[in-house]
N, C-alpha and C positions, 0 to 999 in steps of 0.2 A: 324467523331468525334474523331479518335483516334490520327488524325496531330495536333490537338489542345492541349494536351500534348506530345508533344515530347519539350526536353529538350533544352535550349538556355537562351537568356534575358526574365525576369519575365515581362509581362505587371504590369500597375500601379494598385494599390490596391486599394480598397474603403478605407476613412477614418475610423483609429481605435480608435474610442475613448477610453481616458485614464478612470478608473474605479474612481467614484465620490469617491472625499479626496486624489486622490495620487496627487504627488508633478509633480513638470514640471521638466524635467531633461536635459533641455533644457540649454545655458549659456546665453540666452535672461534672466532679472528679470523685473518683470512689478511690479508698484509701484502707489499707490494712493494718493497724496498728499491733506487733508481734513482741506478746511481751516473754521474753525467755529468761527467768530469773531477775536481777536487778538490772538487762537491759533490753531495750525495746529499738522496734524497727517500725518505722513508717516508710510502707511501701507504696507507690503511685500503681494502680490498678486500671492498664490502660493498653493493655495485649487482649488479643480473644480467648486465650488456654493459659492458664497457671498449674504446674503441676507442684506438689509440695509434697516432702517427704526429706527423709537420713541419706537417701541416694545422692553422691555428687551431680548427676548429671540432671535433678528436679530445678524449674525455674526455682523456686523459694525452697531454698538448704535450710533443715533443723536438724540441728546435729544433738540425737537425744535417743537412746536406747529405745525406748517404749515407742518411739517414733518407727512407722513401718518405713521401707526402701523408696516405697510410691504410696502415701497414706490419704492424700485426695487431691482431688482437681476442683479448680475454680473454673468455670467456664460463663462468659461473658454472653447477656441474653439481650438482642436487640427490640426494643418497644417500638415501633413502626408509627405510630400515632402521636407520640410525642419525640420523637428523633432521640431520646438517651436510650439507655440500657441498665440494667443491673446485675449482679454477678451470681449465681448459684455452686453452689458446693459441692461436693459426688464424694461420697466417703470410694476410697480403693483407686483404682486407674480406670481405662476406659475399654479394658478387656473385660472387665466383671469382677475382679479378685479385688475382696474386702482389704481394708488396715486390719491389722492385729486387734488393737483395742477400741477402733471407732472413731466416730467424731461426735463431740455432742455439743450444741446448740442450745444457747438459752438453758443450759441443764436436762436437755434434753439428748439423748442418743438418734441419733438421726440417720439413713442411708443417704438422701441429699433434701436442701433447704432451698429454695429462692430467698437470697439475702436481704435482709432490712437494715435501714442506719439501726448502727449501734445492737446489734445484734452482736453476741458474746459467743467465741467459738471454741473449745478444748480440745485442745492437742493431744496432749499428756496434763501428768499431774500438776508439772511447773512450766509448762507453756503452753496460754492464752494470745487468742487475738479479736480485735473491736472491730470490725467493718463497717467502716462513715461514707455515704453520702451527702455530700457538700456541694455549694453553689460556690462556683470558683470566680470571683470578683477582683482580687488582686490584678491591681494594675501591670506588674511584672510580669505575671503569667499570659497576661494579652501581648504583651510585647514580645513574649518567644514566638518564632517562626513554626507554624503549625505543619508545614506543608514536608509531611515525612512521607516516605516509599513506607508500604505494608513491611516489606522485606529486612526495611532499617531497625522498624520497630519490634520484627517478632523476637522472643528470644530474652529481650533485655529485661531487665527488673530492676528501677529505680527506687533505692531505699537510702534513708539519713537516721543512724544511728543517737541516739538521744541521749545524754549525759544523764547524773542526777539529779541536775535544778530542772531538767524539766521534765520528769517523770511527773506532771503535776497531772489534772484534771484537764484535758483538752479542748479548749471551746473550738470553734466552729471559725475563727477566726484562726485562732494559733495552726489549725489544721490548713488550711488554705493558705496561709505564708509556708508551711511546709509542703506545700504541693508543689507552688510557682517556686519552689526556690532554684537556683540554678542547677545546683550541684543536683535534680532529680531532671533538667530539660534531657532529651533524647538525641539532642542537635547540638553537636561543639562549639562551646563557648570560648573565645581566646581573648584574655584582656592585656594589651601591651600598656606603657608609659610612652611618652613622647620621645625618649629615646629609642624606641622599639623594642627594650627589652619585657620578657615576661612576666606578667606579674599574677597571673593568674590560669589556670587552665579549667574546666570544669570535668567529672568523670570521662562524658564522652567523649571529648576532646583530647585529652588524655590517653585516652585508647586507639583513637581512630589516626593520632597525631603521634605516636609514637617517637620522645626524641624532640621534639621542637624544640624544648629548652635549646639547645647545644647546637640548632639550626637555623642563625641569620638566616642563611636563603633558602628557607623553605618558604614554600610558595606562596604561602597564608601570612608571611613577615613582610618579604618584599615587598616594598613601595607602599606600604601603608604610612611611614612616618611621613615620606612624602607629602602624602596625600594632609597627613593634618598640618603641615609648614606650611602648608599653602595655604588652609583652611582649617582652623582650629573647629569651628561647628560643621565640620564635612560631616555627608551624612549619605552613603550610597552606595552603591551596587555593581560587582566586577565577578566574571569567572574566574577561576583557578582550577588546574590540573595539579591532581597529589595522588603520588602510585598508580597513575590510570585511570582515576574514579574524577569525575568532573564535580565541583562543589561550587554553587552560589554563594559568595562571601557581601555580608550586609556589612559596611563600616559604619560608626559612629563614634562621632568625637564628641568627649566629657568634659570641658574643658573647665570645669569648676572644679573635677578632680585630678585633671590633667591627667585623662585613662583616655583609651582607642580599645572600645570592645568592638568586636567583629562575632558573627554568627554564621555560623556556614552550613549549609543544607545540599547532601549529595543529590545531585540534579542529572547521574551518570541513565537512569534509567529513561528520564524523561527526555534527553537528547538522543538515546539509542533510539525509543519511538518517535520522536522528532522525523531521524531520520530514516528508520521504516515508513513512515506514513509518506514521505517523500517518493521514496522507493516504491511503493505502494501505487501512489496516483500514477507515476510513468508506465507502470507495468497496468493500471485499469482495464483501458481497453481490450487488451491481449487476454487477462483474465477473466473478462466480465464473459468474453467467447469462449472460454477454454472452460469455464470453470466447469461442477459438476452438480452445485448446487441449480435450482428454480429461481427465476425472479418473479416478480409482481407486480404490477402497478395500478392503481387502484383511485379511479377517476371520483373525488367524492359529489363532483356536482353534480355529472350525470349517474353515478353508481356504479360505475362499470368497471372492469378488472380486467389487466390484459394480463395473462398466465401463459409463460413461455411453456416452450417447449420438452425440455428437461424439467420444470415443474409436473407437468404432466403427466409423465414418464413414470414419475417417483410414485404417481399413486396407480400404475396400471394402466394409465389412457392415452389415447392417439391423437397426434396434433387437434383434426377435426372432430373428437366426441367431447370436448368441453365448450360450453358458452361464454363468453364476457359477463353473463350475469355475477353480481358479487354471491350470490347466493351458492357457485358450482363451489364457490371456496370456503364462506359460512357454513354452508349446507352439510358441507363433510366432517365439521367440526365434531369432537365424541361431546354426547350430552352434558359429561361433567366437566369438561374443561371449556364449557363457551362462555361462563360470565367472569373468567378466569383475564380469556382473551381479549373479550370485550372491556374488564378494566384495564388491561394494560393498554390496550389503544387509545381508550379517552383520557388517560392518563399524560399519554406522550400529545395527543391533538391540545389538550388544556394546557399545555403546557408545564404540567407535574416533572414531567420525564425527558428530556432531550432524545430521548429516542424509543424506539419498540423497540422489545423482545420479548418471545416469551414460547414457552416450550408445552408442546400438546398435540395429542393424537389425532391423526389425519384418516378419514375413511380411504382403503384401500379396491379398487374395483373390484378382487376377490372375496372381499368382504373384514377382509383383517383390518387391522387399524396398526397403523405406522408411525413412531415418533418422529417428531419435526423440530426444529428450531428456526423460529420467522424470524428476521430481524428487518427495520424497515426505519424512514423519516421521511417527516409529510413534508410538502410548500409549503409556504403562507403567502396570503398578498399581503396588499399594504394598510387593509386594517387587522390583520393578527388574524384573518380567517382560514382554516386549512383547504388548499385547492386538489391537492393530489398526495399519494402516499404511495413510496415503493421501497423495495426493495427484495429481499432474498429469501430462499428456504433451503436446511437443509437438517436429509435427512440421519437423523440420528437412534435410530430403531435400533442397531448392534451397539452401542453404548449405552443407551439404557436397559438392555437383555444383559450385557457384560455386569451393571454394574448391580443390577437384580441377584444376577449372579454369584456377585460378591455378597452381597449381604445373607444371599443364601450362605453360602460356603460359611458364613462367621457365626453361622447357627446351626450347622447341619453336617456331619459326620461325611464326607465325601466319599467314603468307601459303601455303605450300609444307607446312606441316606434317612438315617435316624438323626433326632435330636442330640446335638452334643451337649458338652457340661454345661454351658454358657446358654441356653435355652432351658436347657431342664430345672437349672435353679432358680431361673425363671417361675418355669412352671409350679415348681416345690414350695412356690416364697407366695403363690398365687393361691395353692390349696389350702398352707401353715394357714394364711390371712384368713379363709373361708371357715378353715374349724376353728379359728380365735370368733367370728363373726356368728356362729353354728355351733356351739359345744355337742349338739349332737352328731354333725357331721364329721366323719371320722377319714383320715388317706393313713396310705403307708406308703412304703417305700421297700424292694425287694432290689437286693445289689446281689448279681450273679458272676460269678468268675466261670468259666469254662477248666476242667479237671483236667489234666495232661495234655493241653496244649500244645504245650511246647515243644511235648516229645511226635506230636502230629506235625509240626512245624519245620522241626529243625529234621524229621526223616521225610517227610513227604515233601519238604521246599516251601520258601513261603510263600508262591501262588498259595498253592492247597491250601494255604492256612490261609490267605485271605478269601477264598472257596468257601472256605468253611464258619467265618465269620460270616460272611454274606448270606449265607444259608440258615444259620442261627438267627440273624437275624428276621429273616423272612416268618421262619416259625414262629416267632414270639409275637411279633405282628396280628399273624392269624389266630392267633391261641387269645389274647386278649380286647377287651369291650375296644369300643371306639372312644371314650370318654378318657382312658387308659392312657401313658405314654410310655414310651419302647427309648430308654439314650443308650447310646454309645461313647463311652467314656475316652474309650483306645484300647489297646492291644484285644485281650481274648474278656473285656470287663463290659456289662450291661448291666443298666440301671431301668428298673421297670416304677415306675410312678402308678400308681392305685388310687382313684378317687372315691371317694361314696363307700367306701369298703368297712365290711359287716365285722369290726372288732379285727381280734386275731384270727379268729375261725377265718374269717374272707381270707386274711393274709395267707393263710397256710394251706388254706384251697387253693388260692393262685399261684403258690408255690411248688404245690404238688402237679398241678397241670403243667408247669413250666418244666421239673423233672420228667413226664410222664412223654411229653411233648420232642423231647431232646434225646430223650433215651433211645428213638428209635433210628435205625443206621441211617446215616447221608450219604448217598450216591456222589464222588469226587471225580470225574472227568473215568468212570465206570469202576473204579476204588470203592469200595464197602468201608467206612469209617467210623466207628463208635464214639461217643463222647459222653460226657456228664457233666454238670455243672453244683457246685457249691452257692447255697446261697443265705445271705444276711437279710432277716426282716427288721424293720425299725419301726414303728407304730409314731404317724405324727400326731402331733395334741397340742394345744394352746398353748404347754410349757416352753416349745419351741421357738425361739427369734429369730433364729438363721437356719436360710434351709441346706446352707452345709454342714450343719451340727445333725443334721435329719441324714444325710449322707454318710456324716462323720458314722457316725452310732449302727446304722449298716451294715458297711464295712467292717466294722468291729466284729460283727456279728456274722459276715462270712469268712474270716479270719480263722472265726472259731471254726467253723463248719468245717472249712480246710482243715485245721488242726485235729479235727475228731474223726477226720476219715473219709474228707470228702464226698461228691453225694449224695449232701444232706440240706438241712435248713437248719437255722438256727434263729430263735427269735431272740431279737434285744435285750439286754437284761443292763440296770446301771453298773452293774458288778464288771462288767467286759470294760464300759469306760475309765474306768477305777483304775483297772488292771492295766489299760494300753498306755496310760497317763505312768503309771508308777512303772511298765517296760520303759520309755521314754525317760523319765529321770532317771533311772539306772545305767542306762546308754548312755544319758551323760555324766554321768558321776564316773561308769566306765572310762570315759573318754581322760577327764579329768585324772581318773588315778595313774593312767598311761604315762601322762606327764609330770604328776607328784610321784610315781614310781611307790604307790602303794602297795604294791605287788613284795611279797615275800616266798620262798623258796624255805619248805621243810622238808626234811630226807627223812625216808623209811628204811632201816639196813634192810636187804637182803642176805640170807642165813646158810651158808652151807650145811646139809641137814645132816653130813657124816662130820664133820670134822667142826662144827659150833661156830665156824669162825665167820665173821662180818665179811661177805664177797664184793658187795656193791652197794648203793644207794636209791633209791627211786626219788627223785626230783617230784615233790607235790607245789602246788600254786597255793597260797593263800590270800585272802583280799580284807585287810585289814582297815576298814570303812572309817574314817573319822566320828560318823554320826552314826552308822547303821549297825557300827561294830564289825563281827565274824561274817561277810558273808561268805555262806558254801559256794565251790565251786560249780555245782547243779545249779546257781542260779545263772551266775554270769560266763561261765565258758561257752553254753550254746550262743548265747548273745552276742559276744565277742566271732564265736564263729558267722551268725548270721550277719553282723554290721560288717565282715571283713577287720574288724581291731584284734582276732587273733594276731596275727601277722604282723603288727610292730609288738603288743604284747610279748609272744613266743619269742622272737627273735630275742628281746633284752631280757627273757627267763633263759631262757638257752648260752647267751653269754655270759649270765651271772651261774649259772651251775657250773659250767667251764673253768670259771674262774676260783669257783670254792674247790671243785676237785683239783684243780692245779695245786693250790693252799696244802689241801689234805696229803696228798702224796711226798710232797715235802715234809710231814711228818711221820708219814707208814710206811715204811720203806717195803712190805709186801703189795703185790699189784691189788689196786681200787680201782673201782669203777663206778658210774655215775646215770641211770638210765634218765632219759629226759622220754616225754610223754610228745610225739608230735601231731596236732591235730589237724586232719585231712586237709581242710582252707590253706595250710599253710605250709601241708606236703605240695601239693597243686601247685605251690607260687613258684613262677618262673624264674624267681634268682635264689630259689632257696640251695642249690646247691652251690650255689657261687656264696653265696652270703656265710654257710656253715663254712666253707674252704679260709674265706676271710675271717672269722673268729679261730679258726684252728691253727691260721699261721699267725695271728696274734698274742696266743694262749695253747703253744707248743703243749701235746701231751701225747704219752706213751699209746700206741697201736692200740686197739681194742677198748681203751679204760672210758672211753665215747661210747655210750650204747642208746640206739632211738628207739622210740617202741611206736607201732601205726599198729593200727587197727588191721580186723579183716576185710572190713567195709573200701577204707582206705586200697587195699590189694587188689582188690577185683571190683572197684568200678572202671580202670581202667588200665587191667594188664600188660597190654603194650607198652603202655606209656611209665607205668613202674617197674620194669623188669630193665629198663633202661637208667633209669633212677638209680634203683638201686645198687645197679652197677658204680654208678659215680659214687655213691656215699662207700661202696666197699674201698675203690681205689683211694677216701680218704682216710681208711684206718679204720673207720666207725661200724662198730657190731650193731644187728638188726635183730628188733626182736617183735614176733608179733602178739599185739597186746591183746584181751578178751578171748585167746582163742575157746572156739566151741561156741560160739552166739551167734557167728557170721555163719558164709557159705562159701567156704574156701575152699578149691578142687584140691587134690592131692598133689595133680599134677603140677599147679602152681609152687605147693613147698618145693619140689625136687628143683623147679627150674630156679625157680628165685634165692638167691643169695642171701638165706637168713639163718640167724645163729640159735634161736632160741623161741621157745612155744611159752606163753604164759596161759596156765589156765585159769579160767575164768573161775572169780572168787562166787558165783554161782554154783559152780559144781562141788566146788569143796566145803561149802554150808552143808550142802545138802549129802554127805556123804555117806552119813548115816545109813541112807537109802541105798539099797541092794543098786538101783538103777543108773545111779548117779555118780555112785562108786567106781561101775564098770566103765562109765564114758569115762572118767579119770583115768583110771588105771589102760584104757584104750588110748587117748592123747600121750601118756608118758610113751608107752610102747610104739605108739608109730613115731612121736620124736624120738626116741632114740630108732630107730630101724632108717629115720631121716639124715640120724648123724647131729641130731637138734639137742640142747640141753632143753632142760624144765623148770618152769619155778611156776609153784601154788601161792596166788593171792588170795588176800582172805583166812590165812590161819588165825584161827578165835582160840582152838584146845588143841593141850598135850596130844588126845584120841586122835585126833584132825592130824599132826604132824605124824606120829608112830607110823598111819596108816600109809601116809603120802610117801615114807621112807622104805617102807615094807616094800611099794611100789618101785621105788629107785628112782623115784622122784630129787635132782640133786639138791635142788633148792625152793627154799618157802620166806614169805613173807607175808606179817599181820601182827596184830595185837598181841599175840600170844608170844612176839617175842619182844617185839618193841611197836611203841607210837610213832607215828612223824614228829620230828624233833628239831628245833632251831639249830643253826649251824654251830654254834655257840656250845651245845649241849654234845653235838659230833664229836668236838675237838676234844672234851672233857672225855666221852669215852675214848676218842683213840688217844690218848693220855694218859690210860691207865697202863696198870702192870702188863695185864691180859690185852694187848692194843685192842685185837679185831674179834673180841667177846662179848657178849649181851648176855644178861644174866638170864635165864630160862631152865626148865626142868629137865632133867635126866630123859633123853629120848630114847 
């Protein structure tokens, strides 16, 4: 071990990366040229992290639809061997989440590129950019002051807008006059005249100078004219304090242009360690005793090492069980990090390095192995030979476990210690690759959702529920290959990854064991729990680019599962993507029409069946599509119920019905009424009785002529809480009527308690009436609403037969085709206009 440092040529080093924000000090300048329409930007590429994207808060802002929020990062890659760097690309951020539409390179679509000169980048359709590396020879640019803090430089991004004459072809010169030019230095420029007034300021001067115009004595003015009355070719160096931050001020006098530029470079960092290092040396001694790190000193003529005490310590041993041989400290070295150590040593003795450092596992006397950090500086005599080398160690074993730790955590589901999504796409984008590489090798993908969770959840608490993830996932684990991977998305969602898999048949066997598997009770802290899981297969194949399209499609496909009855499977079909894409633009066209108020209001009369005459109206929705035309309400009200856009919808139907019955009763002078349909999402909403209060005293109307109609569904999910309710809508005047009855499961006891006016029966029953069976449930709803004190109305009359019979019953009221359509308000006014007001033309009953 010990011929491995002996002294000679330094082998080559591992790359050192420069520390995020410092400058490249390199005389390569790399540059971005952004062309956005008719104007472009040349930006100086000279930070470690570029984020670019529509987000205000991206270094480089493109403000461009098709542009994502965060659409990629540049990141700066150090070459160790030739001291420059070059920049690489990353479509998405540096969480894992793609651009929308990509980046593509040279015409190519790329996830990330190490960049070349002149390599062509696409944004979007109308913004491009050049990425040039240049040898920066400009004389101007050597005369800026280089010596910036990481800290000054991170963050900024110098760019020079380009006119039209020079949108030309850029050589290689014009690009380097726009490197060095001022207005892109990082270090404020201030050029006075011999009177001291301003005559120029550069961006960062400007910023960091806020206001100098209008400030003679600010600290950067005083005593500079001075300074060139005295000396017109003055040419030198002064501090100055501004705001608190200390700045080296370089003068030079122009005196052919009769200018005083000054250069100033915050030097507030390097006088704080100034004096810490002051601070530092007084307190040595004190520390060098106290400290908690090991020292070292290591004689290299004779070979011999003296290892304090507290060194010792750190690895398990007692004063007297180590030797001065350099070998007890070599020797413990981990095998792969000794030629590690050994270059950084000959590094710093050759004089590469002013000093060692370098970080690597130490043998432990129990046998583990401990991180360290040595740091250390040799002697020299008087011809440049190294005579001794000491200094420190210390242990850093919990920081590098902490930060293990971390990188686990950024791939690994913390609760389940499964793959999360950020590893599994990993995984997925690693298989896609292998069946593009293999058209016989075939993966899939199996997305599982867990079936009534929630109601496990929200009654059992959500330990239990995270009990019971834990434990699902345990099984899935054991149920599948080792080749297989098991993620954990979040809440009650698993994604199972399939490699090598034998077509759909594999898929669908692995889906059956995964049902088969789950079906069986979980023991919960001695709770008996059942569960089932829903699940999407998705089959990958070489069609696929991205592996969250393989995800995407899935999903799709457990969506369905859910939707068909849960525990189940469902395999992929393109028709599901079809489908979620064309749900998606109808949510937003929905959205859209909320705000063009496409939404129209037709009324169905209701029919008194003794006496002919018009009693009320039913409030229908129509969705009068610009493009799609009629769409029915079966497409878009469950939609609206599920995105929550019931709820501004209904509201502004509900006030526009308000509104027309106000209208109407101003010309009937008999009482009208108005039923509005309210749907559950939007009984549920917490202002909705405040909100109808505030329409009712906007749009004063007579007691009753307000009628809501809810479901039975609506009543008995949560009787409590609507027996309460509904007490509030009575005290506002408004009649209740429940809608579909006979579909739901409504206790009896519920009608007596609840405050409702009226039973509608379900236009189901009166289809089918014909039927001896269906007759009698009729005629049994009229009779207990009336035994209730309820009135009745039949939806759905189609025939004459259909009404006769429903009056025979004493049924009061019907409404359907058979007497009238739903009809514009327009067509309302026209019949109650007529001779007969509140008559519908219809047959002799």
């Amino acid at each position: 071990m010990s011929e491995l440092f002996t002294l000679g040529r330094p082998a080559n080093s591992e790359r050192e990366d420069l520390p995020r924000g410092a400058k490249t000090s390199s005389s390569m300048r790399h540059l971005l040229v952004l062309r956005e329409g008719d104007q472009e930007r040349v930006i100086t590429l000279d930070a470690a992290t570029y984020s670019l994207g529509r987000h205000p808060a991206n270094s480089i802002v493109v403000e461009d639809k098709l542009v994502s929020r965060q659409h990629a990062i540049l990141l700066r890659i150090p070459k160790p061997q030739s001291g420059d760097c070059f920049f690489r690309i990353i479509d998405g951020n540096l969480q894992g989440r793609r651009s929308q539409n990509g980046i593509w390179v040279n015409g190519k679509r790329l996830y990330s590129r190490d960049l070349r000169d002149r390599d062509v980048i696409a944004i979007s359709n109308s913004i491009h950019a050049t990425y040039h590396q240049i040898q920066a020879t400009d004389t101007d640019l050597n005369a800026l002051p280089s010596d910036e803090s990481p800290s000054a430089a991170q963050g900024r991004i110098d760019s020079t807008f380009l006119d039209s004459a020079e949108q030309e072809q850029y050589s290689e010169a014009v690009l380097v006059r726009l490197s060095s030019f001022p207005e892109m230095a990082p270090h404020p420029i201030v050029e006075m005249d011999l009177h001291g007034g301003i005559t120029y300021l550069n961006p960062a001067a400007d910023q960091e100078f806020s206001g100098i115009r209008d400030q003679p004595d600010h600290p950067a003015r005083v005593g500079v004219r001075q300074l060139m009355l005295q000396n017109a070719n003055y040419c030198g160096t002064r501090e100055i304090e501004v705001a608190g931050r200390i700045y080296e001020q370089s003068i030079q006098g122009i005196p052919q242009s009769q200018l005083i530029r000054c250069y100033l470079i915050d030097i507030t960092q390097r006088r704080q360690m100034e004096r810490a290092v002051r601070k530092s040396e007084e307190r040595y001694a004190l520390a060098a005793r106290g400290a908690n790190d090991g020292l070292w000193d290591w004689d290299l003529n004779q070979n011999a090492v003296y290892l304090s005490p507290r060194w010792k310590a750190m690895i398990g041993y007692a004063e007297d069980e180590i030797s001065t041989q350099i070998q007890e400290w070599l020797g413990r070295i981990h095998s792969e990090d000794q030629s590690r150590v050994q270059t950084e040593i000959e590094r710093h003795l050759t004089g590469q390095k002013p000093y060692f450092e370098c970080e690597f596992r130490l043998l432990h006397k129990n046998g583990d192995y401990r991180y360290v950090r040595s740091r250390g500086m040799a002697v020299f005599d008087s011809q440049n030979q190294p005579l001794r080398m000491a200094g420190s160690q210390t242990d850093i074993t919990e920081y590098h476990l902490a930060r293990e730790q971390l990188l686990h955590d950024a791939f690994y589901d913390a609760m389940t210690g499964l793959p999360n999504r950020v590893l599994l796409l990993d995984r997925v984008s690693q298989a896609l690759k292998k069946c593009k590489r293999h058209q016989q090798d075939r993966c899939a993908v199996l997305f599982l959702d867990l079936d009534r969770f929630k109601v496990i959840n929200d009654s059992l608490g959500h330990m239990m529920g995270d009990k019971l993830i834990v434990e699902v996932s345990k099984r899935l684990l054991n149920c599948l290959r080792s080749e297989d991977t098991v993620a954990r998305l979040g809440g009650d969602e698993f994604v199972i990854l399939l490699k090598d898999v034998e077509g759909v048949d594999g898929a669908i066997a692995a889906a059956q064991k995964v049902q088969q598997i789950l079906a069986m009770p979980f023991d919960l802290a001695g709770r008996e729990v059942f569960t089932s899981v829903s699940i999407g297969i998705a089959l990958g194949h070489r069609h696929y680019e991205r592996p969250e399209d393989l995800l995407r499609d899935a999903d799709a496909a457990m969506y369905q599962a859910k939707q068909e009855g849960k525990d189940s499977y469902i395999v992929f079909q393109s028709a599901m993507h079809t489908q979620a894409v064309a749900l998606l633009e109808l949510e937003n066209d929905l959205r859209r029409a909320i705000e063009r108020q496409e939404f129209q209001l037709y009324y169905q009369p209701i029919i008194d069946l003794n006496t002919h005459q018009i009693r009320s109206f039913e409030a229908l929705v129509r969705w009068f599509h610009p493009e799609r035309g009629l769409v029915p309400p079966s497409d878009f009200i469950p939609l609206a119920e599920d995105t929550g856009l019931i709820i501004p919808m209904g509201y502004g139907l509900l006030r526009e019905a308000c509104q027309q019955l106000q209208q109407w009763q101003q010309l009937a002078p008999a009482p009208l009424s108005v039923c509005v349909n309210i749907a559950s999402r939007q009984f549920a909403h917490a202002d909705f009785v405040n909100y109808l209060q505030q329409i009712l005293t906007e749009i004063p109307l007579p007691p009753g002529s307000l009628k809501l109609e809810i479901t039975e569904g609506v009543i008995m999910k949560r009787p409590d809480l609507v027996a309460d309710k509904l007490a509030q809508l009575k005290d506002l005047g408004v009649q209740l009527s429940v809608d579909d009855f006979g579909t739901g499961y409504s206790s009896l006891s519920y009608l007596q308690t609840f405050p409702v006016d009226t039973l509608k029966v379900d236009r189901s029953f009166v289809m089918k009436m014909g039927h001896p069976d269906s007759r009698e449930i009729v005629k049994t709803i009229v009779t207990l609403a009336h035994n209730l004190g309820l009135d009745v109305v039949a939806e759905g009359v189609e025939t004459q037969a259909q009404a006769q019979l429903l009056k025979a019953m004493g049924c009061e009221y019907a409404q359907g085709y058979h007497f009238a359509r739903p009809m514009e308000p327009d067509a309302v006014l026209s019949l109650l206009g007529t001779k007969d007001q509140r008559s519908v033309p219809h047959p002799a009953l």
